[in-house]
C-alpha positions as a Markdown table, in Angstrom:
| # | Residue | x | y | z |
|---|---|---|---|---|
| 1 | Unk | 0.0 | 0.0 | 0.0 |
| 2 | Unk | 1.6 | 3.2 | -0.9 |
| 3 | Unk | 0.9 | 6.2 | 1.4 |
| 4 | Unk | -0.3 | 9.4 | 0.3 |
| 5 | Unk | 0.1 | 12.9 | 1.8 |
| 6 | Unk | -1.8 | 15.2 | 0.7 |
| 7 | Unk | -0.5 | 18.8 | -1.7 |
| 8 | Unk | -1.3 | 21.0 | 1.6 |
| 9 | Unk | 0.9 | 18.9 | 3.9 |
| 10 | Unk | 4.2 | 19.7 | 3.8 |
| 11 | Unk | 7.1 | 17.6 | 4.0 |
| 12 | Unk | 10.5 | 18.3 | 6.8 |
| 13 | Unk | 13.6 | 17.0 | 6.0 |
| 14 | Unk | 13.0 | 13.8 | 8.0 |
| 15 | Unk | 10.0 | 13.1 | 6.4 |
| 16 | Unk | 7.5 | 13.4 | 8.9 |
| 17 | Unk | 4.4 | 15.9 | 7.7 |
| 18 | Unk | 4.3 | 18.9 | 9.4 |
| 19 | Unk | 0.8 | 19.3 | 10.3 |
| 20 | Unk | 1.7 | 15.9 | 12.4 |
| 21 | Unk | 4.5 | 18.1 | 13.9 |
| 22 | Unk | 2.5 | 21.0 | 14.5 |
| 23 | Unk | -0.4 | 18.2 | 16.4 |
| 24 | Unk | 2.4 | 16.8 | 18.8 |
| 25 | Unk | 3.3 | 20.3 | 19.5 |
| 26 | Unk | 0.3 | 21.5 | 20.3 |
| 27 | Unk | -0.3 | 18.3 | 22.8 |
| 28 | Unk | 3.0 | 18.8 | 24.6 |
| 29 | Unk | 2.1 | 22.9 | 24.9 |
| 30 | Unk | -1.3 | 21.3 | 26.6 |
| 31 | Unk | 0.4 | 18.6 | 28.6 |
| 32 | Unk | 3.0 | 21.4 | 30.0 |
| 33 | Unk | 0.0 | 23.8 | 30.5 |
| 34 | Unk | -1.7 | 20.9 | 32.6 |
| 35 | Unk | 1.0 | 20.1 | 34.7 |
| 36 | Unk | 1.9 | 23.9 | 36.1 |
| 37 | Unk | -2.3 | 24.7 | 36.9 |
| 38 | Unk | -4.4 | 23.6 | 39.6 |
| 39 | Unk | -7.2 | 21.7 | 38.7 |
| 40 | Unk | -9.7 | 21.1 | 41.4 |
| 41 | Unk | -12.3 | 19.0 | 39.6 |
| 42 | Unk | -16.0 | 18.1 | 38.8 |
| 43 | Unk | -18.2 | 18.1 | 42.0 |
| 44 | Unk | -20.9 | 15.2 | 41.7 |
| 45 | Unk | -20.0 | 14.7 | 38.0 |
| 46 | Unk | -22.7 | 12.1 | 37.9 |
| 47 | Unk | -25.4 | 15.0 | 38.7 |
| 48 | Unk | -23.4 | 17.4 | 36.0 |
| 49 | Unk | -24.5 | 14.6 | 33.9 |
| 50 | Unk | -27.7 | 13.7 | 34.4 |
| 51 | Unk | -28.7 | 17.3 | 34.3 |
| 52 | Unk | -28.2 | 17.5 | 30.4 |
| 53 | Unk | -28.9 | 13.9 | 29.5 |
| 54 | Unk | -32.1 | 14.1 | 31.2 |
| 55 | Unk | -33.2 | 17.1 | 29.3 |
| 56 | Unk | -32.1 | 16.2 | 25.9 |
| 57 | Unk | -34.5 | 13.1 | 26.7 |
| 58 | Unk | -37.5 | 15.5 | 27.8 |
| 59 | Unk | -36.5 | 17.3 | 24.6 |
| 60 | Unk | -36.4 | 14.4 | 22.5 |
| 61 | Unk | -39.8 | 13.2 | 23.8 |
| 62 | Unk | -41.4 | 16.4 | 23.5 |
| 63 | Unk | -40.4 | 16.2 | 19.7 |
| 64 | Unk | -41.5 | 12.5 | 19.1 |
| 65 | Unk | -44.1 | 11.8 | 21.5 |
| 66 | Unk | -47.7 | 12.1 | 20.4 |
| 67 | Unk | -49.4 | 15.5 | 21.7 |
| 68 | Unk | -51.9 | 15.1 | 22.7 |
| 69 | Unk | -51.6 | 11.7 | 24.4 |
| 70 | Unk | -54.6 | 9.2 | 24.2 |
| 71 | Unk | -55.1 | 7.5 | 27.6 |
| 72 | Unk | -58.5 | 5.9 | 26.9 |
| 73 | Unk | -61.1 | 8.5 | 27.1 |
| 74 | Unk | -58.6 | 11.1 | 28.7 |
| 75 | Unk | -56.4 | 13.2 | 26.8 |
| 76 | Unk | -52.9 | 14.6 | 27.9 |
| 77 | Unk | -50.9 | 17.1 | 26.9 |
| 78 | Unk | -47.7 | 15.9 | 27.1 |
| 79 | Unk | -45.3 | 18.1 | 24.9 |
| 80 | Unk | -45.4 | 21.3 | 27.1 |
| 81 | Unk | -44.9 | 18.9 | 30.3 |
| 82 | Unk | -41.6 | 17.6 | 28.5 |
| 83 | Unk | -40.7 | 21.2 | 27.2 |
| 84 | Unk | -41.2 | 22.2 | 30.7 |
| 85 | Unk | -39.4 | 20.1 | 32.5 |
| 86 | Unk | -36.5 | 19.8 | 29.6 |
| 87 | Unk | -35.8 | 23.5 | 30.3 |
| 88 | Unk | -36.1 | 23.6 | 33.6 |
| 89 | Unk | -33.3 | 21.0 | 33.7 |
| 90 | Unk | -31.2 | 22.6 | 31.2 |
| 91 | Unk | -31.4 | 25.9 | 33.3 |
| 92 | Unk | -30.3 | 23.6 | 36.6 |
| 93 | Unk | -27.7 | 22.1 | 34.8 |
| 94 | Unk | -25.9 | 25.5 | 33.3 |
| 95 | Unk | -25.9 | 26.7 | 36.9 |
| 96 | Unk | -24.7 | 23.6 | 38.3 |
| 97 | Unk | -22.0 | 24.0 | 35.6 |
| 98 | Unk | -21.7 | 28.0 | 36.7 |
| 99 | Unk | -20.4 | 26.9 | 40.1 |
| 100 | Unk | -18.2 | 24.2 | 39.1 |
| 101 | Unk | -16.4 | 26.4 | 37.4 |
| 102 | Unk | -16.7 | 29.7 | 38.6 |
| 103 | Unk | -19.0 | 29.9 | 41.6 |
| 104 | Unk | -17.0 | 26.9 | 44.2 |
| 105 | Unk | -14.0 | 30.0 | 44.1 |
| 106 | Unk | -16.2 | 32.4 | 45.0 |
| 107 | Unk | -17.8 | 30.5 | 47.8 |
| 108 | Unk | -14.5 | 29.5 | 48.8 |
| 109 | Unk | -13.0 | 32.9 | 49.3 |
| 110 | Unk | -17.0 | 33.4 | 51.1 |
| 111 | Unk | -16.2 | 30.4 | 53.3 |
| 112 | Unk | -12.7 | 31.7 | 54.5 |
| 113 | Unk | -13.7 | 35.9 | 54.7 |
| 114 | Unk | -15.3 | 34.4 | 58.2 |
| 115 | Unk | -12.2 | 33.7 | 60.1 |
| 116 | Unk | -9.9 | 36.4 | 60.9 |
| 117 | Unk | -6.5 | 34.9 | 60.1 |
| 118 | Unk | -3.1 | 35.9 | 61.9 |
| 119 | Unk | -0.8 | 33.6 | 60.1 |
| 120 | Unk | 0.0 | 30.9 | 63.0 |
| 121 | Unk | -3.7 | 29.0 | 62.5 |
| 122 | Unk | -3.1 | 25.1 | 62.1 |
| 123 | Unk | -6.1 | 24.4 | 59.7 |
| 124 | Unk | -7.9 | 21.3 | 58.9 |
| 125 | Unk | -9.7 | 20.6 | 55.5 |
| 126 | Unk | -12.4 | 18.0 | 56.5 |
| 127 | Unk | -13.1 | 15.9 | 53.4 |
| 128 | Unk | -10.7 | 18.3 | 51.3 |
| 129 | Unk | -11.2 | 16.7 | 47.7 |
| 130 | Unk | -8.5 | 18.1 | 45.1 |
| 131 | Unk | -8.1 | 20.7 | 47.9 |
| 132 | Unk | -9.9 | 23.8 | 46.8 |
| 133 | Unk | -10.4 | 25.3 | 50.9 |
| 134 | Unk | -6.9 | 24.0 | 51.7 |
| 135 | Unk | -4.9 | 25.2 | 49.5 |
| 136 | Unk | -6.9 | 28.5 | 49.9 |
| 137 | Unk | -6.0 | 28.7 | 53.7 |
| 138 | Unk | -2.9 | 27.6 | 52.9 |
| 139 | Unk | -2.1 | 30.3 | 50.4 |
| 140 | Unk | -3.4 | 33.0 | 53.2 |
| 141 | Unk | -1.3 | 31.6 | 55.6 |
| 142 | Unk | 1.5 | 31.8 | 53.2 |
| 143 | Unk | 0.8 | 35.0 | 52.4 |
| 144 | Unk | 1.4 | 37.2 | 55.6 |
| 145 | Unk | 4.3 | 34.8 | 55.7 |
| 146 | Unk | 3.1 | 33.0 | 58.9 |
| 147 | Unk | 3.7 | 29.9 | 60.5 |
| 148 | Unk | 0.3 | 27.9 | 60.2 |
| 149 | Unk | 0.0 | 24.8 | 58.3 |
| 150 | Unk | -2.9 | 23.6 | 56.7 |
| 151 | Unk | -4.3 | 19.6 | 56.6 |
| 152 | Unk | -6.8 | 17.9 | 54.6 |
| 153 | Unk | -8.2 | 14.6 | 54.8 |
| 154 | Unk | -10.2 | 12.8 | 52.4 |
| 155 | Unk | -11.1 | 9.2 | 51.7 |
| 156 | Unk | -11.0 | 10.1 | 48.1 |
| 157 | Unk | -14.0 | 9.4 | 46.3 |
| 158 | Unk | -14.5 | 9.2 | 42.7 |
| 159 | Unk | -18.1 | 9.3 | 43.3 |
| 160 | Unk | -18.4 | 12.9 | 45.2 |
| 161 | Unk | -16.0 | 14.7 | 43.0 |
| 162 | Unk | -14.6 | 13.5 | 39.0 |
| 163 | Unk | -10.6 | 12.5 | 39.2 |
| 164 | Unk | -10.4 | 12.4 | 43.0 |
| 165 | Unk | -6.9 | 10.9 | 44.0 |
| 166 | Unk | -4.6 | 12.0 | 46.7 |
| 167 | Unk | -2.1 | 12.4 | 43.9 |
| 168 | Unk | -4.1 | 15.1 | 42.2 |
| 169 | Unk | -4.3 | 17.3 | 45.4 |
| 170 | Unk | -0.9 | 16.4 | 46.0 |
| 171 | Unk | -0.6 | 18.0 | 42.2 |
| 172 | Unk | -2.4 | 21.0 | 42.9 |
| 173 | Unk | -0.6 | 21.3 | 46.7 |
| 174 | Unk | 2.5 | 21.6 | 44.2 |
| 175 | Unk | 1.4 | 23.6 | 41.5 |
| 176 | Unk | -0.2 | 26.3 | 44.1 |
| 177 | Unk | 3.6 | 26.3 | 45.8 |
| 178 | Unk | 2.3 | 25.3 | 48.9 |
| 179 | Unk | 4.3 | 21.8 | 49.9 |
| 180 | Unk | 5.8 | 23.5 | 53.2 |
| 181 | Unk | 2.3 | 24.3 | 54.2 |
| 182 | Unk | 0.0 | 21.5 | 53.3 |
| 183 | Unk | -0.6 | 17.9 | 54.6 |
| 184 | Unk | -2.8 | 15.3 | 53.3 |
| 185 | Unk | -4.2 | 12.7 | 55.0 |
| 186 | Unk | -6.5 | 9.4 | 53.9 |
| 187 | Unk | -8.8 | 9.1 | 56.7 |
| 188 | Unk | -12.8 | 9.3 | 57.3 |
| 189 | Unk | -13.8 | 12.3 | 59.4 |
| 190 | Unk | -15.8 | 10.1 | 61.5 |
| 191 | Unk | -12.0 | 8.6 | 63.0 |
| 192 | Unk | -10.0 | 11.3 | 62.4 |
| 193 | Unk | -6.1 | 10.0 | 63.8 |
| 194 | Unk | -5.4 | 13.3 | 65.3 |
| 195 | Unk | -4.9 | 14.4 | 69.5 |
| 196 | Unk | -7.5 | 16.5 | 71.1 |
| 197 | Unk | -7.3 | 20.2 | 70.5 |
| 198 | Unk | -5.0 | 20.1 | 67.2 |
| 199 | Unk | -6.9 | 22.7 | 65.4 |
| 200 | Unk | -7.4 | 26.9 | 65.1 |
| 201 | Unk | -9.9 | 26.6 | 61.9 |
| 202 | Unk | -11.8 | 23.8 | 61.0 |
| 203 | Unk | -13.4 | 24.2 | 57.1 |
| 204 | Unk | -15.3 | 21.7 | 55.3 |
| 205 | Unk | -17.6 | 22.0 | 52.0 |
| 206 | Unk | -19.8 | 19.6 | 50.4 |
| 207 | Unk | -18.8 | 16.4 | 52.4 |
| 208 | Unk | -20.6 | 15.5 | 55.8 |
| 209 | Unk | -24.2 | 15.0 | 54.0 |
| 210 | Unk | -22.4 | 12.0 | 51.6 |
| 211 | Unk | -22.1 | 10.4 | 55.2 |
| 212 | Unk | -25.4 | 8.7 | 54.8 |
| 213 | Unk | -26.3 | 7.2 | 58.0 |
| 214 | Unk | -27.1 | 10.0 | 60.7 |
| 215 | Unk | -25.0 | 8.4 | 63.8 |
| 216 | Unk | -21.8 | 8.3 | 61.7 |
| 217 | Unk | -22.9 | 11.2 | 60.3 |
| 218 | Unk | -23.0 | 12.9 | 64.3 |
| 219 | Unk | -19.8 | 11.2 | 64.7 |
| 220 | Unk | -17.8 | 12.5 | 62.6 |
| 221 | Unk | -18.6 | 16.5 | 64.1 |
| 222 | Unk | -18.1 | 15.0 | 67.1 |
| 223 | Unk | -14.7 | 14.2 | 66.1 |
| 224 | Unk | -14.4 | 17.9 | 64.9 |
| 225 | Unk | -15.7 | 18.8 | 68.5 |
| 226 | Unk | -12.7 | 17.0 | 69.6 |
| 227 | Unk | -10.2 | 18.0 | 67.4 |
| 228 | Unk | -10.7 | 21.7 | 67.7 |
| 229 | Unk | -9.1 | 23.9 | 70.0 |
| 230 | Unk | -11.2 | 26.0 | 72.8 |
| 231 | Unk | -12.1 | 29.0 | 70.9 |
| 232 | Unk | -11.3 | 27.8 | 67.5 |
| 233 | Unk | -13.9 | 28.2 | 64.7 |
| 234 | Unk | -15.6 | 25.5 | 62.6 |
| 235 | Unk | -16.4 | 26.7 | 59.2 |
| 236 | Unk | -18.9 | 24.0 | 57.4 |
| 237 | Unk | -20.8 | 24.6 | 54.3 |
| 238 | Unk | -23.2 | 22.2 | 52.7 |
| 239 | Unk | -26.4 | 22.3 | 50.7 |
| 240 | Unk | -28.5 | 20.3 | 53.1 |
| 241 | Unk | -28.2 | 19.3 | 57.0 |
| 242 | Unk | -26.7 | 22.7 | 58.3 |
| 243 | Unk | -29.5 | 23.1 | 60.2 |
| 244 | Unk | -28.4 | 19.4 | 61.7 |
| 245 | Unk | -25.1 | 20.3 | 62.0 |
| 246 | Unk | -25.9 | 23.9 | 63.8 |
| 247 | Unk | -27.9 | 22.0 | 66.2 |
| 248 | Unk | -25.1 | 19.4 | 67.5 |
| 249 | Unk | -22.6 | 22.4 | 67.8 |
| 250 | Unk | -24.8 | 24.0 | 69.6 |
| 251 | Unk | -25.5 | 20.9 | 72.1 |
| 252 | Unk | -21.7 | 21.2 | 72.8 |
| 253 | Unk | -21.9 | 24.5 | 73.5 |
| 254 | Unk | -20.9 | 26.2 | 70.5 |
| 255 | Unk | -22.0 | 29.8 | 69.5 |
| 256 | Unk | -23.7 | 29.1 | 66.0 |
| 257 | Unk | -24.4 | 31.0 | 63.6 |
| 258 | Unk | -25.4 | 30.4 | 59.7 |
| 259 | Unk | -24.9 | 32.4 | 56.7 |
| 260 | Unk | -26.6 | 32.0 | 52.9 |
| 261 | Unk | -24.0 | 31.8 | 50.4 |
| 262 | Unk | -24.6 | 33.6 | 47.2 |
| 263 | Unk | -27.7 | 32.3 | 45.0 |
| 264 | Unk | -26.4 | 33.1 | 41.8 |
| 265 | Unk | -22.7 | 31.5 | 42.2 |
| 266 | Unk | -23.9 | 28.2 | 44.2 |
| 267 | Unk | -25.8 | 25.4 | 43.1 |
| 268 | Unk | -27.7 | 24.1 | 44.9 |
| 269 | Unk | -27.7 | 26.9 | 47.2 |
| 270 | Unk | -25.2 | 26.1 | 49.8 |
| 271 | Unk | -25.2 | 27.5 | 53.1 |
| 272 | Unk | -22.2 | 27.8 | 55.7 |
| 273 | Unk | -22.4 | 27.3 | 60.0 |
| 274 | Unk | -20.2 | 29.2 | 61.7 |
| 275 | Unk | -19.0 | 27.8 | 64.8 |
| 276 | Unk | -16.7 | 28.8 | 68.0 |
| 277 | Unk | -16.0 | 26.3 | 70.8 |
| 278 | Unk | -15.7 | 27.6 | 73.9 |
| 279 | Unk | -13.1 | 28.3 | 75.8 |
């Protein structure tokens, strides 16, 4: 078989057609680009998903299914029920899509405006994923050139967030420039393997509702009872439970409060409980 190249495709002196060069260029220039930026991931990819395929379905049946619908003597109007609900999960889905990749930063820096840093906080990242709020309280820490550390420990799910490895938040720990003040750790939070009263700053966002059953669930902020210091500040965002959460710090003795996080920028709307232990 003889090959062909075609009249636009020049030849080097080696041979090899240039548009292949300038295609293995272009994927090392990505491949270097990849390797010096953070990437912190697809929360819930599974949900990104299911957003869109589920409307293009609604869409599809709107277009193909019979309008209206015979059901013996009644008579439904099925297309605007699929248009309806196809938008209406389009529209979820672009704003789910709006805080993977723009709002999370913004709640982060939201999440972390509540504790007034000095430098010298030890910090701990309670289900940190690809460590978005770590390396954030981190790079603060770093920043007034203080003597804090930051630690995050995950069991790292594939499931709760697309690409989730240690060795990805190790990437992103390195990328950030922030190896001499990060730690990770592979642990649950309901058995964390750290002494009483380690902590200044407890953060955590997105994590305690995936811990299904209610009693590890209460656990595991036990465990973030223990681990923080008298008159340290727990800083816990979710988009469900809060209320849950507010109401076992508060058993402890905690002064609890709870702030809305911005509508636009979080999806689902994701609010944050703000809690200091006692002295």
């Amino acid at each position: 078989m003889t090959s062909v190249t075609t009249q636009t495709d020049k030849i080097d002196f080696l041979g090899v057609p240039q548009s292949r060069i300038l295609l293995d260029t272009a994927t090392k220039r990505r491949e270097e680009l990849m390797a010096t930026k953070a990437d912190y991931g697809i929360d819930a990819p599974a949900v990104l998903r299911n957003f869109f395929l589920f409307a293009f379905l609604c869409f599809i049946a709107a277009k193909f299914v019979p309008s209206p619908l015979h059901l013996g003597p009644v008579l439904l109007g099925v297309r605007p029920m699929f248009l309806w609900t196809g938008g209406f999960l389009f529209v979820e889905g672009c704003l789910y899509l709006l805080y993977v990749k723009y709002g999370k930063f913004r709640h982060r820096d939201f999440i972390l405006a509540f504790h007034t840093w000095r430098g010298d906080e030890q910090v701990l990242d309670v289900g940190c994923g690809r460590g978005l709020l770590l390396c954030g309280a981190a790079r603060i820490i770093a920043s007034v050139n203080g003597t804090g550390h930051a630690t995050g420990i995950d069991i790292w799910s594939n499931v709760d967030m697309g690409g989730n490895a240690i060795v990805a938040t190790q990437h992103n720990i390195n990328v950030e420039a922030l190896t001499n003040h990060c730690t990770l750790v592979s642990a649950g939070a309901q058995q964390m393997p750290f002494p009483d009263a380690q902590f200044n700053v407890i953060v955590s966002n997105l994590c305690l509702h995936n811990i299904y059953d209610a009693p590890t669930r209460h656990k595991a902020l036990d465990e973030i009872i223990r681990v923080l210091k008298p008159g340290g500040q727990a800083l816990l965002s979710d988009y469900k439970l809060t209320s849950e959460y507010a109401k076992h710090l508060r058993t402890a003795g905690f002064e609890v409060t709870k702030k809305r996080g911005s509508f636009w920028a979080t999806f689902p709307p994701l609010a944050v409980v703000i809690a200091t232990k006692p002295q």
